[in-house]
C-alpha positions in Angstrom: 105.4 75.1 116.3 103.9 71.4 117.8 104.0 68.7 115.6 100.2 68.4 116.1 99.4 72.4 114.3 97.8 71.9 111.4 99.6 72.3 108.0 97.9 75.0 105.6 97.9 75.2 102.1 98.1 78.6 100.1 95.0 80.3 99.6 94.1 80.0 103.4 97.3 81.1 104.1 96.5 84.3 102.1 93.0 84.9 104.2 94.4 84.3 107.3 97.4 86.9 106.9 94.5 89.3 105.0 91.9 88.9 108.8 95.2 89.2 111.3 96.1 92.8 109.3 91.9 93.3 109.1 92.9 94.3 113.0 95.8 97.2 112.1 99.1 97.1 111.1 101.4 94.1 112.2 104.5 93.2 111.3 105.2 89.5 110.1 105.5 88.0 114.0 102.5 90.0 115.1 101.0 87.6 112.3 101.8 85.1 113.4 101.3 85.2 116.5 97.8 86.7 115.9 96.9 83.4 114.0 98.4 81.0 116.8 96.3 83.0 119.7 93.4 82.6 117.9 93.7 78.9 117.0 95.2 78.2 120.3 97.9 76.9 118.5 96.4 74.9 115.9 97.4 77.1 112.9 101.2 78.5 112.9 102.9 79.6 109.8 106.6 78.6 109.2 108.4 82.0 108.5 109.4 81.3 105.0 105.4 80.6 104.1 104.9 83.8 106.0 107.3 86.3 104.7 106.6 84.5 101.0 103.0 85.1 101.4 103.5 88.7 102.6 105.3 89.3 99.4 103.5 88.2 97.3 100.1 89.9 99.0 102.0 92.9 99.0 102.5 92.8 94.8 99.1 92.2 94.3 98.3 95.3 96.2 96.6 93.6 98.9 99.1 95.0 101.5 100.9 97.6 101.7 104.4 98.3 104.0 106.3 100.5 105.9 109.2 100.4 108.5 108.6 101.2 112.1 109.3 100.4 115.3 108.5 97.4 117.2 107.5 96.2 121.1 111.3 95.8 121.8 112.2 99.0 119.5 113.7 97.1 116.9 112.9 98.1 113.2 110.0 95.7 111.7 108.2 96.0 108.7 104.7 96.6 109.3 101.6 95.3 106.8 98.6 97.2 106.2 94.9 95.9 104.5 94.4 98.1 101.8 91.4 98.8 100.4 92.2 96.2 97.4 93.0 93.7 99.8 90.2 94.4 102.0 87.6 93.3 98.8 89.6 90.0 98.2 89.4 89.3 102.1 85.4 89.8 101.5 86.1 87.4 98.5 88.5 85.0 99.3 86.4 84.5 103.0 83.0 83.2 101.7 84.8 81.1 99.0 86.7 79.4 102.0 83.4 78.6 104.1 81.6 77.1 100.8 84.8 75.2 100.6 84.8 74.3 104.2 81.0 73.4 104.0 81.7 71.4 101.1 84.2 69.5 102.4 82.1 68.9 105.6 78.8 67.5 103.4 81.5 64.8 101.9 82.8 64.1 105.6 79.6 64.2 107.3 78.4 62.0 104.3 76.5 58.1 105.8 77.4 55.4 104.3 75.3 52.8 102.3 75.2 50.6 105.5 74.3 53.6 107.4 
């Protein structure tokens, strides 16, 4: 990961891994990898985040898992959206763009001096 990416806190962590599986299944690389093609590689995910924030979507019943193959026919734990997870993503999605916005009005905000 380049030392300019981007470091993410928590709750965007969780929305990000909840769009990437929106897709299909994907194991925790396909993940990641999902999120750094799509940023260009702004966004990457150290693997403990990852695999801490796939557990822990997984308990709340946001994911689901199951072993299969993968590209190079090694065994990989595939994560599915459920239907659970599929609500929060809804959720969790326009919370993060009020957020965003908000964050943006404060930024975007003139000065007294103009």
């Amino acid at each position: 990961m380049p030392d300019s990416s981007l470091e993410l806190v928590q709750g965007t962590v969780d929305v990000l891994i909840l769009k990437a599986t929106s897709w299909g299944p994907l194991h925790g690389f396909g993940i990641s990898r999902w999120i750094r093609e799509r940023t260009e590689g702004a966004l990457g995910l150290q693997d403990a985040a990852l695999y801490q924030a796939l557990h822990r979507l997984e308990r709340k019943g946001w994911l689901e898992s199951d072993w299969g193959p993968s590209e190079n026919n090694r065994r990989a734990k595939y994560y599915t959206l459920t239907s659970t997870g599929r609500a929060a993503l809804r959720e969790r999605t326009g919370n993060l763009r009020r957020y965003v916005a908000a964050v943006f009005e404060v930024l975007d905000a003139r000065t007294a001096a103009g």
